[in-house]
C-alpha positions in Angstrom: -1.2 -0.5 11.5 2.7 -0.7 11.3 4.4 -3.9 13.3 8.0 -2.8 14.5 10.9 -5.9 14.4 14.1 -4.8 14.8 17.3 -7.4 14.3 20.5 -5.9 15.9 20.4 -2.6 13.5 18.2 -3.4 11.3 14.6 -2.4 11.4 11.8 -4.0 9.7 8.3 -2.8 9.5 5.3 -4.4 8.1 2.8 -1.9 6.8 -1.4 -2.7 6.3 -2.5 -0.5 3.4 -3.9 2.4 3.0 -0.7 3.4 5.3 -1.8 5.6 8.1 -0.2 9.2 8.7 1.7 8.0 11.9 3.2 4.7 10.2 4.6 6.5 7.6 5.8 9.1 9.8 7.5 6.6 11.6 9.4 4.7 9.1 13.2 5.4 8.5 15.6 5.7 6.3 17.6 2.6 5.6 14.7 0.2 7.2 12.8 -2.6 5.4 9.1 -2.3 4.7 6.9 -5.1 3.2 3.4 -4.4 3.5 -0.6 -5.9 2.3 -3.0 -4.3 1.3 -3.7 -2.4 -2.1 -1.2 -1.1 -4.3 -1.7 0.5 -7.7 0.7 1.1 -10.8 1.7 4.5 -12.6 4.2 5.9 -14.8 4.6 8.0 -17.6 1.9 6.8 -19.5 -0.6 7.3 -16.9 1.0 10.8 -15.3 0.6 12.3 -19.2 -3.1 10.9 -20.1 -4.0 11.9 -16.2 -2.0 14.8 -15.7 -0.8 16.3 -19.2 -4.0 15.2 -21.4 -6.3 15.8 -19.1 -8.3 12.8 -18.8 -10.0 11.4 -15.3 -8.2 8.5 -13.4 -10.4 5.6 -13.7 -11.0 5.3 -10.1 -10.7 7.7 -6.8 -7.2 6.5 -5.7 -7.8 8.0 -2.9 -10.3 6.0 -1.6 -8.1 2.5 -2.6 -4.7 2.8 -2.1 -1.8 5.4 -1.2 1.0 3.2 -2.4 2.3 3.8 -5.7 4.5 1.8 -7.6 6.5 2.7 -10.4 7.2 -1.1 -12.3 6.4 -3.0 -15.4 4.5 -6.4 -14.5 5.1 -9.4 -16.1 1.2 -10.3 -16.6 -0.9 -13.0 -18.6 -4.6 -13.2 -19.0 -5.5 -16.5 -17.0 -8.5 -19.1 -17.5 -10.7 -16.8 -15.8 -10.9 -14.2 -17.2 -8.5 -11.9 -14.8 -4.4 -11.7 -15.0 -1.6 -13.6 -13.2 1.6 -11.7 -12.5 4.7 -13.9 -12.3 7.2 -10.7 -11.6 7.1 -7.0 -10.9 10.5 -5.4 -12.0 11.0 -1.4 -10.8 11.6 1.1 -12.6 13.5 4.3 -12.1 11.2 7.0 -10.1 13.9 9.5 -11.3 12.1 9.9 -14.9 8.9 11.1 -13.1 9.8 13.6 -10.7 8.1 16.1 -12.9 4.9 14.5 -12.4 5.6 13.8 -8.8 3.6 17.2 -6.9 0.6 17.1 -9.0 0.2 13.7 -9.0 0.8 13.3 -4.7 -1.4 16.4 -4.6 -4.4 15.0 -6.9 -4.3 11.4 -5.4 -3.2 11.6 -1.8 -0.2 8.8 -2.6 1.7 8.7 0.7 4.4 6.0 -0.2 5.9 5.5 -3.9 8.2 2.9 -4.8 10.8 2.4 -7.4 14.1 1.6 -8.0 17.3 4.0 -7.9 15.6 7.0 -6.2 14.6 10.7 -7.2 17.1 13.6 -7.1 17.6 14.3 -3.6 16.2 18.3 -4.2 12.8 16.6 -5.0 12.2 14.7 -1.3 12.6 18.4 0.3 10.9 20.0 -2.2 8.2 17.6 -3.3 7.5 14.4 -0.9 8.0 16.2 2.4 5.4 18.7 2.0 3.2 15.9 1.2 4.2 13.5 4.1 5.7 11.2 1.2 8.3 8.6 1.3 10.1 6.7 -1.0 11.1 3.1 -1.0 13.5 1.5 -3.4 13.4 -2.6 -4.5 16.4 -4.5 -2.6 18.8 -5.0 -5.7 18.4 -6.2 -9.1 16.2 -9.8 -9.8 13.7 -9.6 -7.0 10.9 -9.1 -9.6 9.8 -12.7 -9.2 10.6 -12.3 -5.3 8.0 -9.6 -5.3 5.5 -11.5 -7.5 4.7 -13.6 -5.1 3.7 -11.3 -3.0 0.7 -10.2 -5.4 -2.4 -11.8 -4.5 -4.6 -10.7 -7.2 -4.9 -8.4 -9.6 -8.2 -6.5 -8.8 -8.3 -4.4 -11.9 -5.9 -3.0 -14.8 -6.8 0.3 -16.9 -5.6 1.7 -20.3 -4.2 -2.2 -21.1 -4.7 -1.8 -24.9 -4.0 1.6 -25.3 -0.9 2.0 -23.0 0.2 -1.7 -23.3 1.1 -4.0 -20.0 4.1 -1.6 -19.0 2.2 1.8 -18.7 -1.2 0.5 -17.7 -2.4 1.1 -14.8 -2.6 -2.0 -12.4 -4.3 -2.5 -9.2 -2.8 -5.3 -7.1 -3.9 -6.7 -3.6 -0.9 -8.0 -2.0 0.2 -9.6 1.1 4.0 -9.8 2.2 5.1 -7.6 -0.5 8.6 -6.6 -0.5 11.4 -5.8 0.8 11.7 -2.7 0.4 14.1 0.0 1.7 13.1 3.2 2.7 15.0 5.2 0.4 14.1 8.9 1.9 11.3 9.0 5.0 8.8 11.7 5.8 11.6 14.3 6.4 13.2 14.0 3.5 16.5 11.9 5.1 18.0 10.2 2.0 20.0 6.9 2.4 21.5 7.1 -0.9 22.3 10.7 -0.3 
C-alpha cells in the first residue's frame, strides 16, 4: 500500500514492499519515496555469475522482494552471528543497463535504485515495458542516513567470493530513504 503526503509541490510517498502494480504506477517523477519492507542488493558481480555465467540466484526474488538496489554496504559481522550495516552508499545504475532487461525479466524487480540514473534511451526501452521505475539517493553522504533505515540483514550471498561490495544482500527495512523518482512507469525522466 502506497500513503500519498503532498507539501505544497512536493509529493511524498511511502511504499510497503513488495510494491504493488498500482503504487508504482502511481509514483512520479521528481517525488520522494521511502518505503519498508524487503529490499535486496545486485550489481555487476551478481548480473555476470546470474546472468553471464549461468549460475541460479540463491533465492526466488520474486517471491521476496521487487526492489533492487544498486550500493555497496558498509557491513560487519556482529556478536551474533549476523551483520550490522552502518551505511549504504549508491552506486551508478548507468554501468548496468546491459544487464537491466534480462535481469527485470528473470526476477520481476519493479523498482531499482541507484545513484545518477541510466541513459534516458534505456527507461523507454527497458523499464517501461517492464512497469519499472528508477529512484536515485538524495545527494551525496546520505549512506549513513539510509543505514538507519535497515533493520536487519536477513541474508547475504556470494560474501567470500564476490567480497561485501558485490554480494548479494537482503535487507528488511523500515523508513528507508529518500529517494527521488528519477524516471516513473512511463518512462518521464527528471534528470532528462
Amino acid at each position: 500500500m502506497a500513503d500519498r503526503n503532498d507539501s505544497d509541490d512536493l509529493k511524498v510517498f511511502r511504499l510497503d514492499l513488495p510494491a504493488r502494480d498500482e503504487d508504482i504506477k502511481g509514483l512520479e517523477s521528481g517525488s520522494m519515496v521511502d518505503r519498508k519492507g524487503t529490499i535486496y542488493t545486485a550489481r555487476e558481480g551478481v548480473y555476470q555469475k546470474i546472468l553471464g555465467d549461468g549460475v541460479a540466484p540463491p533465492l526466488d526474488l520474486r517471491a521476496v522482494s521487487n526492489v533492487n538496489f544498486h550500493c555497496s554496504p558498509a557491513a560487519a559481522s556482529d556478536d551474533k552471528g549476523g551483520y550490522k550495516v552502518g551505511a549504504v552508499t549508491a552506486t551508478a545504475s548507468f554501468r548496468f543497463s546491459k544487464w537491466m532487461d534480462r535481469w527485470l525479466e528473470m526476477t520481476g524487480t519493479r523498482i531499482v535504485i541507484g545513484k545518477g540514473g541510466m541513459p534516458h534511451e534505456d527507461y523507454a526501452r527497458v523499464m517501461v515495458p517492464h512497469g519499472a521505475v528508477y529512484l536515485t539517493t538524495v545527494g551525496y553522504g546520505t549512506g549513513a542516513l539510509l543505514g538507519r533505515g535497515i533493520v536487519r540483514v536477513r541474508d547475504v550471498f556470494w560474501l567470500d567470493e564476490l567480497g561485501i561490495a558485490q554480494a548479494m544482500w537482503l535487507f528488511d527495512v523500515k523508513d528507508f530513504g529518500p529517494f527521488i523518482v528519477e524516471s516513473d512507469a512511463a518512462g518521464n525522466s527528471l534528470f532528462h
